[in-house]
Phi, psi and omega in degrees: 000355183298171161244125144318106149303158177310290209276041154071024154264148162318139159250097181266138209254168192266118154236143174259117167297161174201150204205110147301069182298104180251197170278332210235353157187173214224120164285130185198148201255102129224153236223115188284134179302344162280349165097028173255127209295052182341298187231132157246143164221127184253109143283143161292176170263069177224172195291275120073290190301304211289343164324305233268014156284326195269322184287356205257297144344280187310311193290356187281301213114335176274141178304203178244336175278345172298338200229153173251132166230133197241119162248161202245345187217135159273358191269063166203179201273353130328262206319309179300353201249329165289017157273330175292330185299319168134356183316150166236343177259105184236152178249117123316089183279148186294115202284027184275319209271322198279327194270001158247020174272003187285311188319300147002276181265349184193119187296341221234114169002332202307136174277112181236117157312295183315306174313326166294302175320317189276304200283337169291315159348280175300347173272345184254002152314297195287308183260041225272328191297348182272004213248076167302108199312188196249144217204126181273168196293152159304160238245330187269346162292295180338293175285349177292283161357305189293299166337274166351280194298310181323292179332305170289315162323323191283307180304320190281343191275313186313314171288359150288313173308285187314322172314302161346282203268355181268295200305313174301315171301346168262008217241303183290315198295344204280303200291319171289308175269000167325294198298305175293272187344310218262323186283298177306310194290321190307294184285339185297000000 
């Protein structure tokens, strides 16, 4: 993605990711520095997904130092894992500022992920100077976090379970003894 200037130096030109962050997958923009759009791409939140960001780069052509990337959240393992990859300019935008940058660029209320990916993309084309990078936590805040979110994850699924399996049990118990309760009550 690089360019040859006339007098035969590189130029390296910048494209900005923009990332829409959800739990369970991620829409994401990348965006050429005249603001003509290269890629949408929709990942899952699996390691897999974030590979296939990275493969998704390399086929652009561009480094890992050619590019910025703007997300709405630092806390997740999307981030953590494009810090280790080296990525290093990640923005973390304030989602106050993206969402009153929608108005802006688009009258009309409706939630489009892809879109939101371009438009973070593009805010941080336009505004980058408003945008402090993003710079990570020590490596035991980190695992502690990582901890944290498994743990909750571990509660929602366990308490699903358990709803689950009380909620059958009332079901079963209900249908069996209902009919006799209902029979008893009748004649009594």
């Amino acid at each position: 993605m690089a360019r040859i200037s006339r007098e035969g130096e590189e130029i390296i030109m910048k494209v900005y990711i923009g990332i829409d962050w959800s739990e369970n997958k991620h829409d994401v923009c990348f965006l050429h520095e005249t603001g003509e759009v290269l890629l949408v791409k929709q990942i899952p939140h699996t390691i897999a997904g974030f590979q296939q960001l990275d493969q998704a780069r390399q086929s652009l052509g561009v480094g890992r130092q050619e590019v910025i990337i703007g997300l709405e959240t630092a806390h997740n393992l999307l981030v953590d894992y494009l810090w280790e990859q080296s990525y290093e300019q990640i923005y973390v935008l304030p989602p106050a500022a993206v969402k009153s940058a929608q108005k802006r660029y688009r009258q009309s209320g409706a939630k489009d992920d892809a879109w939101d990916a371009h438009l973070i993309a593009n805010l941080l084309r336009t505004d980058q100077r408003c945008y402090t990078a993003w710079q990570p936590d020590q490596p035991l805040t980190r695992q502690i976090r990582a901890e944290v979110r498994f743990a909750q994850q571990l509660d929602k699924r366990w308490c699903g379970m358990v709803i689950g399996c009380v909620r059958s049990c009332c079901v079963t118990i209900l249908l069996h003894w209902m009919p006799f309760r209902i029979w008893t009550v009748w004649w009594a």
